[in-house]
C-alpha positions in Angstrom: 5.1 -3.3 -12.2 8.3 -2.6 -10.0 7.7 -0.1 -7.0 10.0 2.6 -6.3 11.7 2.8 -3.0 8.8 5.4 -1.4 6.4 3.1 -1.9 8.9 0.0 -0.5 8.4 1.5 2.5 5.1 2.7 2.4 4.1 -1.2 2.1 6.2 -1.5 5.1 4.7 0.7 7.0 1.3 -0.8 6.5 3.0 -4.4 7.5 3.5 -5.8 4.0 6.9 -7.0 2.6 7.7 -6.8 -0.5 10.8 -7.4 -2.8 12.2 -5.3 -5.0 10.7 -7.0 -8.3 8.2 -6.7 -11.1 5.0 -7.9 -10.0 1.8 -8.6 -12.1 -1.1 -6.7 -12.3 -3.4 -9.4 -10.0 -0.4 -9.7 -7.7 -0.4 -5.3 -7.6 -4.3 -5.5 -7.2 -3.8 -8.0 -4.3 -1.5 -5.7 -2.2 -3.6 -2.3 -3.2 -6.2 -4.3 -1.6 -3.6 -5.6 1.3 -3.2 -1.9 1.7 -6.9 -0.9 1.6 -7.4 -2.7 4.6 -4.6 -1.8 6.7 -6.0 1.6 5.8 -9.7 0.8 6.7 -7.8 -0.9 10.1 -7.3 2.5 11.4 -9.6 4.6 13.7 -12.2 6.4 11.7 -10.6 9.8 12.2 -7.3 8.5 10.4 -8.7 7.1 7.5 -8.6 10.3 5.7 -4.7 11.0 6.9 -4.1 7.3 5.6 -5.8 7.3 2.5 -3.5 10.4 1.5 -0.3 9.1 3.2 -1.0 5.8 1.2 -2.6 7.3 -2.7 0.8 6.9 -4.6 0.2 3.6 -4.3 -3.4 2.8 -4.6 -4.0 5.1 -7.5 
């Protein structure tokens, strides 16, 4: 799978580089789970705002 640029720097924003490549599916389930817990990281009353920010990629 090879990310669009949105989602480039979505990963960025949560702190995680990534290079503009095809990655596997385990290597795509390791950074939606990377990204899961930047998200979970957040104060409770963000999680929501997160989760929606972050859904193009997770889902």
């Amino acid at each position: 799978m090879k990310f669009s640029n949105k989602d480039i720097e979505l990963f960025n924003e949560a702190g995680i580089c990534i290079e503009d490549k095809n990655y596997t599916t385990e290597e795509v389930e390791n950074l939606k789970m990377k990204v899961t817990d930047f998200i979970m990281s957040q104060s409770t009353k963000d999680i929501n705002k997160f989760n929606n920010k972050f859904s193009s990629i997770l889902y």
